[in-house]
C-alpha positions in Angstrom: -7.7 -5.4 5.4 -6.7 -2.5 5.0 -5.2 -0.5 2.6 -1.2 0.5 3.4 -0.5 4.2 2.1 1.9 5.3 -0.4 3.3 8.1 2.5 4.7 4.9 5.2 5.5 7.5 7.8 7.8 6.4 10.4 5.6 5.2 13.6 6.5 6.2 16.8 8.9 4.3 18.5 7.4 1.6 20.7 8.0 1.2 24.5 11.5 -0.9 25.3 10.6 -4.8 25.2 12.0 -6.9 27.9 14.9 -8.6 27.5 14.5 -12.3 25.3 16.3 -15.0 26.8 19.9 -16.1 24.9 19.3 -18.2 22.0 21.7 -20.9 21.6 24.9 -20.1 19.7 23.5 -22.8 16.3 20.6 -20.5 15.8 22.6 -17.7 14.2 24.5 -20.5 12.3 21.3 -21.8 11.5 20.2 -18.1 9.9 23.5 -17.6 8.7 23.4 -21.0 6.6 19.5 -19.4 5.7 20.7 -16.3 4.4 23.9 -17.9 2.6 21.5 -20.3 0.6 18.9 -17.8 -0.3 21.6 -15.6 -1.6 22.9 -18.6 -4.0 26.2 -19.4 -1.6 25.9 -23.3 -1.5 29.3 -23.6 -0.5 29.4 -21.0 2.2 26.1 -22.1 3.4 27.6 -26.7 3.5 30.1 -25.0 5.7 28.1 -23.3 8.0 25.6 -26.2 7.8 28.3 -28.5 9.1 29.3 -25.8 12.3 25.5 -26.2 13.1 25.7 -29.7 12.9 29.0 -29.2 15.8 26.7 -26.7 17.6 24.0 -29.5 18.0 21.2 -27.7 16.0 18.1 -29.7 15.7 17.8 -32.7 13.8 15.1 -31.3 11.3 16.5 -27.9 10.8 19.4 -29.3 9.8 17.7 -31.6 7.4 15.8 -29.3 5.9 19.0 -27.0 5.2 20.8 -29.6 3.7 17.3 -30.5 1.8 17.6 -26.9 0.6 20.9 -27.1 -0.9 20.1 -30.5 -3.0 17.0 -28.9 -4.2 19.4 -25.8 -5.3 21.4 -28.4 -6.9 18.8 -30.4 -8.3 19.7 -33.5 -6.4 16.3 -34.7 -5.8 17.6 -38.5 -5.3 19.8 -36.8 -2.2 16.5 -35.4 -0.5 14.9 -38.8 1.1 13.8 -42.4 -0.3 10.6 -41.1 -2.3 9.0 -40.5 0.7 6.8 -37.7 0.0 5.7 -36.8 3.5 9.8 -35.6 3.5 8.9 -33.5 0.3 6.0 -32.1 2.0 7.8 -31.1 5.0 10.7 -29.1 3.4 8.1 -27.7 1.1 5.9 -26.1 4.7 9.7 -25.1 6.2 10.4 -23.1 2.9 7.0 -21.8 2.8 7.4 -20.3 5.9 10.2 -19.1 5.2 8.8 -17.1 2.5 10.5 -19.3 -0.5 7.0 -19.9 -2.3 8.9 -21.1 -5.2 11.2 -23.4 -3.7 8.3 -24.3 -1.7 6.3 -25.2 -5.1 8.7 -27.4 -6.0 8.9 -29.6 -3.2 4.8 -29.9 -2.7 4.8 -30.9 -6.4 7.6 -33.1 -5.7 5.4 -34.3 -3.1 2.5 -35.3 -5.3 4.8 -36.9 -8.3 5.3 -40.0 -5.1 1.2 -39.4 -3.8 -1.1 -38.2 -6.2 -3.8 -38.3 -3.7 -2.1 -36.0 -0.5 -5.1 -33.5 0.1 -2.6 -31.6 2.0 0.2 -31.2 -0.5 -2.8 -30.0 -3.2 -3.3 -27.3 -0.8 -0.2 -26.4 0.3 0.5 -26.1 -4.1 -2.3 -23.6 -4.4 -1.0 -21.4 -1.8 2.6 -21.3 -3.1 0.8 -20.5 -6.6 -1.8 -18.5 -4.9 1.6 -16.0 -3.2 3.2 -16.6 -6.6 -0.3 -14.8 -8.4 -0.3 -18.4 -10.5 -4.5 -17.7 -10.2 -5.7 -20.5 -12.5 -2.8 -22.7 -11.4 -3.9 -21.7 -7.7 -7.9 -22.2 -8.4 -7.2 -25.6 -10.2 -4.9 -27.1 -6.8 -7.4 -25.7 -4.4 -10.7 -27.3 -6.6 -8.6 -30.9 -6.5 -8.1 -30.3 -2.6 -11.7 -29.6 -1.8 -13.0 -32.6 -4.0 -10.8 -35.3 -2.1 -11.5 -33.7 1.2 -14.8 -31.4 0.9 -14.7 -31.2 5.3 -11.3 -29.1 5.0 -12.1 -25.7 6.4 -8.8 -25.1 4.7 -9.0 -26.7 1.8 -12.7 -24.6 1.5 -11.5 -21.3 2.6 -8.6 -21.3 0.2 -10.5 -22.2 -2.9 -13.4 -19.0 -1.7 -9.9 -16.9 -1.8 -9.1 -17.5 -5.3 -12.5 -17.3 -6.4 -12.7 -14.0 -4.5 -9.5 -12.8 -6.7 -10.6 -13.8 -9.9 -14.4 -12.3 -9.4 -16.6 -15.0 -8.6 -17.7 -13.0 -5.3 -21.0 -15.6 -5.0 -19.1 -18.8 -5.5 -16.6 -17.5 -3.0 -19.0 -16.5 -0.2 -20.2 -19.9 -0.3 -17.1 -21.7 0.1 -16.4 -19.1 2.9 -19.5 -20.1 4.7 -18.9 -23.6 4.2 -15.6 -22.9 5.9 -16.9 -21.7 8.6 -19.8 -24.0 9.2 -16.7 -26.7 9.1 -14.8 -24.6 11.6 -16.6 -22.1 13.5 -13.7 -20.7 14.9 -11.8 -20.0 11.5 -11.5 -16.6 11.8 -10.1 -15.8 8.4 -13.3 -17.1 7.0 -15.3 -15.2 8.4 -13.1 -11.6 7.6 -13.2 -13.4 4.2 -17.1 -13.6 4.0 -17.8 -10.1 5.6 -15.2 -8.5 2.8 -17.0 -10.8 0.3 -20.2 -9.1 1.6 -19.5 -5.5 1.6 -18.2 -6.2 -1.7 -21.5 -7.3 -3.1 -23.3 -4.3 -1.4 -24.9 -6.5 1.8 -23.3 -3.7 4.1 -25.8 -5.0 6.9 -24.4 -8.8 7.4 -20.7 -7.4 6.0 -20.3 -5.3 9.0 -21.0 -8.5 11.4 -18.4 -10.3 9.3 -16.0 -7.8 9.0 -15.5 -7.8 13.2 -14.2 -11.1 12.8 -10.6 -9.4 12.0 -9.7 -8.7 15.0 -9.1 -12.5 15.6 -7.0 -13.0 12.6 -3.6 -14.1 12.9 -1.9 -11.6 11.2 -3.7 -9.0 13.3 -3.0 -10.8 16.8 -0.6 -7.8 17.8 -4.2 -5.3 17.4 -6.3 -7.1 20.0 -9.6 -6.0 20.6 -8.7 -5.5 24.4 -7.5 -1.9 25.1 -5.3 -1.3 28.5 -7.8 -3.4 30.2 -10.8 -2.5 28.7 -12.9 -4.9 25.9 -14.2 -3.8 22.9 -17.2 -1.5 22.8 -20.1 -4.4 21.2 -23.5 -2.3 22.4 -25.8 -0.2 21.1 -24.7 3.3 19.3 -27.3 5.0 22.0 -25.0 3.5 24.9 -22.3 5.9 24.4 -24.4 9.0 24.8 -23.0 11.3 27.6 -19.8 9.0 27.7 -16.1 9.4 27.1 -15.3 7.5 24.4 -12.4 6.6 23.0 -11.5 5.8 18.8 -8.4 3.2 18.1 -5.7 4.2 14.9 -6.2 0.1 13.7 -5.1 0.0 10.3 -3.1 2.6 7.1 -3.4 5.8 7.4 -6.5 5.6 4.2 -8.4 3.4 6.5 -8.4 6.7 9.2 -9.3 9.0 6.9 -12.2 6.9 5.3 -13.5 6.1 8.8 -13.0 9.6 10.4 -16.3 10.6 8.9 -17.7 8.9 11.8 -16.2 11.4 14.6 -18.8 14.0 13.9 -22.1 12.5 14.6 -20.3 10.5 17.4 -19.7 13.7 18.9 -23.6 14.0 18.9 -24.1 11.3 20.9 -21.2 11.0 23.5 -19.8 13.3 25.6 -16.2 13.6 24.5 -14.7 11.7 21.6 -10.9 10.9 22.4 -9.0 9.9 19.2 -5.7 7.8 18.9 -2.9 8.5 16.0 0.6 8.5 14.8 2.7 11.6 14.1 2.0 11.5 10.4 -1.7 11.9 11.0 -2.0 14.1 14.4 -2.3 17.5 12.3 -4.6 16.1 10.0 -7.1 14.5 12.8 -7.0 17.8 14.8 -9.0 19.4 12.2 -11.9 17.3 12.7 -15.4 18.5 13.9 -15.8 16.7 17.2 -12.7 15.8 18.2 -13.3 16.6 21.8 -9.4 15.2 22.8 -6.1 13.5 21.1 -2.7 11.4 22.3 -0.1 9.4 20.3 -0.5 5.8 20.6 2.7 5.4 22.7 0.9 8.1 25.2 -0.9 7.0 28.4 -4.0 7.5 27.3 -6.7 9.9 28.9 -9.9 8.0 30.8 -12.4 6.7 29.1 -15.6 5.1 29.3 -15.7 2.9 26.5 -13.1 2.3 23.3 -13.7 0.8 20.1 -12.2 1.2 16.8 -13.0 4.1 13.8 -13.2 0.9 11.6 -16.0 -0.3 13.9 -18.0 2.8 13.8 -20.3 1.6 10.6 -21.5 -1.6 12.3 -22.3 0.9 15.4 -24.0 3.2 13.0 -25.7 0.4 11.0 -24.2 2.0 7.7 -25.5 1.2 4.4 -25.0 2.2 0.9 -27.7 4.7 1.5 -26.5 6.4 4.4 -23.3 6.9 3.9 -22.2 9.8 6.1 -20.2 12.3 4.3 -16.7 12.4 4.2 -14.4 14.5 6.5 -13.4 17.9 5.2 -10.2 18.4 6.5 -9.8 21.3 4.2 -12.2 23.4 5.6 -10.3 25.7 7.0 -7.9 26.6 3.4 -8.6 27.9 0.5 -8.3 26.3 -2.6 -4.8 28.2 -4.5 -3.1 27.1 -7.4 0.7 26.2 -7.2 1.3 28.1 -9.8 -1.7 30.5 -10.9 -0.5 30.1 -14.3 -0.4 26.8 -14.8 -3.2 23.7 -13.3 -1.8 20.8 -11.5 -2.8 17.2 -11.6 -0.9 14.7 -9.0 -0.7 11.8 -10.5 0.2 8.6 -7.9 0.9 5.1 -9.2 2.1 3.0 -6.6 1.7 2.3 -2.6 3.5 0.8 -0.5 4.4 -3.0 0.2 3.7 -4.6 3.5 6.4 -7.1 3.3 5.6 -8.6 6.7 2.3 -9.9 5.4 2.6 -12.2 2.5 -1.3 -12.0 1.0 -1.3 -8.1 1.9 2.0 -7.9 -0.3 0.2 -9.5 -3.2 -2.4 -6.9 -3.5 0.5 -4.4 -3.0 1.8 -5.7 -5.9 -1.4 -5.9 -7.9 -2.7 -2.6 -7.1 0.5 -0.4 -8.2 1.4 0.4 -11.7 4.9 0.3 -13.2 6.3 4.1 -13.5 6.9 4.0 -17.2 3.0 2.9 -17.9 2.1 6.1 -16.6 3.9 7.6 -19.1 0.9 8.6 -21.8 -0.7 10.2 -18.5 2.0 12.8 -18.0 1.9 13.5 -21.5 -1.6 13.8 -21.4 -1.9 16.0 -18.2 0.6 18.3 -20.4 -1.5 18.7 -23.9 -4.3 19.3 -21.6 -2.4 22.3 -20.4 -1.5 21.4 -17.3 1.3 20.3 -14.5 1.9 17.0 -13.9 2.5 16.9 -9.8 3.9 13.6 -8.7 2.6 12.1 -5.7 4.8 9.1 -4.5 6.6 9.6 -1.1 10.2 10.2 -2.2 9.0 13.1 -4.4 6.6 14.1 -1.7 9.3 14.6 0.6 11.5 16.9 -1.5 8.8 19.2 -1.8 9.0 19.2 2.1 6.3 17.5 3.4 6.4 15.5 6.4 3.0 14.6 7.2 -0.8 14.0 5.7 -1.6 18.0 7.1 1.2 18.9 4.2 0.3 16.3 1.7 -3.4 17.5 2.3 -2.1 21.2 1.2 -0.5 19.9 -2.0 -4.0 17.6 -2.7 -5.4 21.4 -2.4 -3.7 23.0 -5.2 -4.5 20.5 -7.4 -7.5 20.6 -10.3 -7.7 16.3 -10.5 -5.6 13.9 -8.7 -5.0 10.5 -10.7 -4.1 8.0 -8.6 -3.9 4.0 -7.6 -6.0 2.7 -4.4 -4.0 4.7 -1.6 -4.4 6.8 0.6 -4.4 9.8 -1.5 -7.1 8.1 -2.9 -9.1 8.9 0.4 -7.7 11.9 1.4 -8.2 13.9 -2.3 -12.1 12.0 -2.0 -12.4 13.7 1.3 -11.2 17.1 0.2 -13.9 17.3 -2.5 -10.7 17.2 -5.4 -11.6 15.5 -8.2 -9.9 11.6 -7.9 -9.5 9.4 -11.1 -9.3 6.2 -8.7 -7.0 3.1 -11.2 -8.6 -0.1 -9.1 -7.1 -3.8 -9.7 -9.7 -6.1 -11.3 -10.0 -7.7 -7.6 -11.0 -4.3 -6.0 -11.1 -3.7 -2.6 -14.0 -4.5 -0.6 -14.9 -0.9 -0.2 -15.3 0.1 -4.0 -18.2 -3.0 -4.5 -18.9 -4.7 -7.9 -19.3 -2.9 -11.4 -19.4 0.9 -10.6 -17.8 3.7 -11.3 -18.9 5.6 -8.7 -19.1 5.5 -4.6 -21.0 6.5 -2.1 -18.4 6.9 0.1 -16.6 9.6 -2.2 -19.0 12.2 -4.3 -15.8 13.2 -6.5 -14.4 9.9 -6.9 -14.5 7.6 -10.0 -13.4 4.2 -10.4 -11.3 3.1 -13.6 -10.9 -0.9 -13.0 -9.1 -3.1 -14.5 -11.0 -5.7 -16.4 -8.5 -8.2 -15.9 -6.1 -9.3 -13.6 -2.3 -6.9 -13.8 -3.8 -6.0 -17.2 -2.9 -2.4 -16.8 -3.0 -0.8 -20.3 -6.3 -0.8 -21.1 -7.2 1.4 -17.8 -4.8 3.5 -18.8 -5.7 4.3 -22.3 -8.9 4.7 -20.9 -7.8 7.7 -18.8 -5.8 8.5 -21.4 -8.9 9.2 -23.6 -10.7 11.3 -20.8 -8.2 13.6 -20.5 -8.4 14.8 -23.8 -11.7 15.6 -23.0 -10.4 17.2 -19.6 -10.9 20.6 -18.8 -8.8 22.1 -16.1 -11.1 24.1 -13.4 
């Protein structure tokens, strides 16, 4: 998982996909009757309920719409005869729908007619899981595995929650049980190798973390790269090849990884990188980047292709031997802004990947509201210096348009204060000074109970103690500051 970035560039525009057959005229009825419900039109959304119905929509979407508008209404006796397979069912449809709390209703619906529905108990901690109802989440998942302990689901939800709330052991070993059920259940395995790295066992994480590729969120980034398989040898294989590094995640997860591109270079023959426009400047500076192309480019020959977030299985990284990070600013000088007057950027919120449900609830949980950064302006201010902000709209007005320009403002500035981003990665690399604000249920990369990272010499951690429970961190930076001095 990786991190999205507070600067969501535009990505290039993707090749022209083939025309998709005609849908059938009740399908846009059918969304139309959607859309109209979610926004509260009951009325408007009957009527177009009953054109699909003319149309000859399907059976059970048309069901389940109309199931919608009685639970709107509250007319559970309209739904079915207290059959709470029905319940169930309009609870998965508004689930995937992204309606987690109409969803809720109808799984607990569910379980009011069958107390004992394994199913419905998991279906209820996911809603409440989405929702960020933790306890309420842990306690559904818990009843699930104890009436049907061989659920690879039922197991690998309950090591999620556990994972959230901290309980890193108890959740690698519903992981691995999970995946001893189901071998193939990919997001167990991603779920034990983040587990993993979290607690420091770098060597097994690595193995784990490979499983991602295979994750259904991720099916779009397949290990196969036009025609050729994943690179899975030996580091020593590539020397006096052309090898080429995948873009696979947010922009923080290329500049963490692109530490790797020099000692590659020491070992193959040319190192061919992939990027985007917002990060093709930036990834130009590095040491031993032999060549580069934009994703959407044919891309040169090579002999073998594997990802940047593959490189420290290849490498065999632990916390030890970390290499160091990428100095993209080697080739600037550090100036102030404003000689006058010392700058601290200050960033409190990245971006939201919408498309990805679980992803969006770390989004969520990793930003802080504007307004609670408040005492950290005023701080930056009676410590004498400029408060720079770092979010992408105010980015852009000072005219950047890509991570080489953010990377000059990161420059000018004597700390950067910041949320888990991308800045957070590109100020580490730089060798600023980064006052990294982590969410209680930190990223895998941070580990357990440190302030520090190997990863980042110049980095350290502030984390929350408890979940969305912002304020202390805050006055916690609040308090260093005063004892700040500007260098």
């Amino acid at each position: 998982m990786t991190d999205a970035t507070v600067l969501s560039f535009e990505e290039p525009a993707a090749a022209p996909a083939p025309d998709a057959p005609a849908l059938p005229a009740w399908a846009a009825t059918v969304r139309a009757a959607t859309m109209e419900q979610h926004a509260g039109n009951i009325e408007a959304s009957l009527a177009l309920i009953e054109q699909a119905i003319k149309e000859n929509a399907p059976e059970a979407l048309v069901l389940c719409l109309q199931g919608g508008v009685h639970q709107r209404q509250h007319q559970w006796a309209e739904l079915a005869d207290d059959n709470p397979m029905m319940f169930m069912n309009i609870g998965v449809v508004l689930f995937e729908m992204g309606n987690f709390e109409g969803a809720r209703d109808y799984f607990r619906a569910a379980l009011a007619r069958e107390f004992r529905f394994p199913n419905a108990w998991l279906k209820l901690a996911a809603s409440n899981l989405l929702l960020q109802n933790w306890f309420e989440a842990l306690a559904c998942y818990e009843r699930a595995v104890a009436m049907d302990p061989n659920d690879f689901e039922c197991q690998r939800g309950l090591a999620t929650v556990l994972s959230t709330l901290g309980h890193d052991e108890a959740a690698l070993h519903h992981y691995r049980t999970a995946a001893d059920l189901n071998p193939q259940d990919a997001e167990a395995e991603a779920g034990a190798g983040f587990t993993l790295l979290r607690l420091g066992r770098w060597t097994e994480g690595w193995k784990c973390f490979e499983a991602r590729w295979r994750l259904m969120i991720r099916r779009a980034a397949s290990p196969e790269y036009r025609g050729a398989p994943l690179f899975t040898g030996k580091i020593e294989e590539l020397r006096g090849k052309r090898v080429l590094l995948r873009e696979e995640q947010g922009f923080g997860d290329s500049i963490h990884f692109s530490r790797y591109i020099a000692p590659l270079s020491k070992i193959a023959a040319t190192v061919i990188v992939e990027s985007s426009p917002p990060m093709q400047r930036l990834m130009a500076q590095i040491v031993g980047v032999g060549e580069q192309f934009l994703r959407n480019e044919p891309a040169p020959k090579f002999d073998h292709q594997t990802s940047l977030m593959s490189l420290p299985l290849l490498f065999g990284t632990t916390p030890e031997t970390c290499p160091s990070p990428t100095d993209f600013g080697l080739p600037y000088h550090r100036t102030k802004l404003h000689q006058e007057e010392p700058l601290v950027g200050l960033c409190w919120a990245g971006g939201e990947r919408k498309h990805d449900p679980m992803a969006n609830a770390i989004d969520v949980r990793r930003s802080v509201a504007r307004e609670k950064f408040d005492p950290l302006f005023a701080a930056v201010m009676r410590a004498g210096a400029g408060p720079v902000s770092l979010q992408l709209e105010d980015l852009q007005s000072y005219g950047v348009k890509d991570w080489h320009d953010t990377m000059r403002i990161l420059l000018r500035c004597s700390l950067i204060i910041t949320v888990d981003t991308a800045v957070a990665h590109l100020a580490g690399s730089l060798g600023v000074p980064v006052w990294m604000l982590s969410r209680a249920d930190s990223c895998w990369r941070w580990m357990n109970d440190r302030e520090d990272t190997p990863w980042y010499p110049t980095m350290r951690i502030y984390r929350q103690k408890r979940l969305n429970e912002w304020a202390p961190v805050i006055e916690r930076v609040t308090a260093d500051l005063m004892n700040w001095e500007p260098v």
